[in-house]
C-alpha positions in Angstrom: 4.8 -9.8 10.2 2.5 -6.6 10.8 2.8 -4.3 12.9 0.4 -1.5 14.2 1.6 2.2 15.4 -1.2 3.3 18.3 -2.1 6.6 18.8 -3.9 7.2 21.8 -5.8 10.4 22.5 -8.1 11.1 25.3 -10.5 14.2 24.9 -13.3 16.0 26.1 -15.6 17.8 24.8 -18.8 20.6 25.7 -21.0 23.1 23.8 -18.0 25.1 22.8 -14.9 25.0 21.4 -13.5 26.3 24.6 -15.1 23.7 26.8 -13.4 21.1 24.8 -10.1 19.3 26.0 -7.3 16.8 24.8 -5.0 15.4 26.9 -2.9 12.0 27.8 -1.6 11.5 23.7 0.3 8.1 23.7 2.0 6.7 20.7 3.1 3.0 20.8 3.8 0.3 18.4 2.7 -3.4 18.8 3.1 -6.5 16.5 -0.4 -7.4 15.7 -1.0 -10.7 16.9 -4.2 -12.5 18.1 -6.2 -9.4 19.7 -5.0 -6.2 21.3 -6.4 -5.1 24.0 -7.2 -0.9 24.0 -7.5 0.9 27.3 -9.9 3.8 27.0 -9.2 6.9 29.3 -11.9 5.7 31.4 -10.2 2.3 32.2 -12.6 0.1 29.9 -11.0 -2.2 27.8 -11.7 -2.8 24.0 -10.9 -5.6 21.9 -9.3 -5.7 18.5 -9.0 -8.6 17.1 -6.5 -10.3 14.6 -8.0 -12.6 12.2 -5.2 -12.8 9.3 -4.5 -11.9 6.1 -7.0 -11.4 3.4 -5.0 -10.8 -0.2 -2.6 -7.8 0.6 -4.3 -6.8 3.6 -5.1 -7.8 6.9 -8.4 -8.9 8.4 -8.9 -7.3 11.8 -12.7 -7.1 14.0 -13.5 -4.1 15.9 -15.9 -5.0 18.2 -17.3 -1.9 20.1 -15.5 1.1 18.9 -16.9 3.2 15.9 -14.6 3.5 13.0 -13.3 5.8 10.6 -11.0 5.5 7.6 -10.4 7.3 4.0 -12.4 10.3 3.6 -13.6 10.1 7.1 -10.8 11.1 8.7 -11.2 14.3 7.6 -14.9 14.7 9.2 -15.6 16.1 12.6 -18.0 13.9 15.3 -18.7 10.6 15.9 -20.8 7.9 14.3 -22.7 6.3 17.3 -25.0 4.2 14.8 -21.1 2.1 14.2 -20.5 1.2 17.3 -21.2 -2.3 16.5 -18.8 -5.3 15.6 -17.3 -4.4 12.2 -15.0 -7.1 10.1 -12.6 -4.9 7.9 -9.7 -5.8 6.2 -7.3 -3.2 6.2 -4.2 -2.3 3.7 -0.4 -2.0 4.3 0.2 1.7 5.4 -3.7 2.5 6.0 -4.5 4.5 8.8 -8.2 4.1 10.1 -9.2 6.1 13.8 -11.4 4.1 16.2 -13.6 6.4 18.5 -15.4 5.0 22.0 -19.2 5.9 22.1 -19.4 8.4 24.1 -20.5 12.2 23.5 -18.8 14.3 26.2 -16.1 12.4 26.7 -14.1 9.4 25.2 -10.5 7.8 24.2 -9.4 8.2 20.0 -7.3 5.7 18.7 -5.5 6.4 15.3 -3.9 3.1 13.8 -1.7 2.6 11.1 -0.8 -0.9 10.2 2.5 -2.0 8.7 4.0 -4.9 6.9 7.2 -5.6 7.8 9.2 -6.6 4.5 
């Protein structure tokens, strides 16, 4: 059984450091079934969706959310060109982020999946 820790954080952002804002940070955990459903901070709902295992990992399809995982986590911005459907298979304990497609305003998801042994 996997399951998938969800943290939520809503932001804003402007020309400056100091017009930028985070607010609304949710943590939840959910067992990863058939698709999850992600509320942005707008109120739009994204789709992630559940395909099954694949080796050790998990398959999973992000539909309109840009994703990052390994080394870019640790870069700044967004990459608007992936905000396209995207089959990925993810391992136990990876973390990936999922950002909307927005510029000056948006919802960050950081998920981790776990097996549960």
């Amino acid at each position: 059984m996997w399951t998938i820790r969800i943290e939520r954080q809503d932001w804003s952002g402007g020309p400056t450091a100091s017009d930028c804002e985070v607010s609304n940070k949710e943590i939840e955990r959910l067992d990863a079934t058939e698709s999850l459903l992600l509320i942005d901070g707008l109120g739009r709902t994204h789709q992630l969706r559940i395909i099954g295992p694949a080796g050790r990992g998990l398959r999973i399809v992000v539909e309109d959310l840009s994703v990052k995982r390994g080394e870019q986590l640790h870069s700044r911005g967004i990459n608007l060109s992936g905000c396209r459907p995207q089959e990925l298979v993810v391992d136990p304990g990876e973390t990936i982020e999922l950002n909307t497609c927005t510029l000056d305003a948006g919802t960050t998801y950081r998920l981790t999946f776990e097996l549960a042994v």
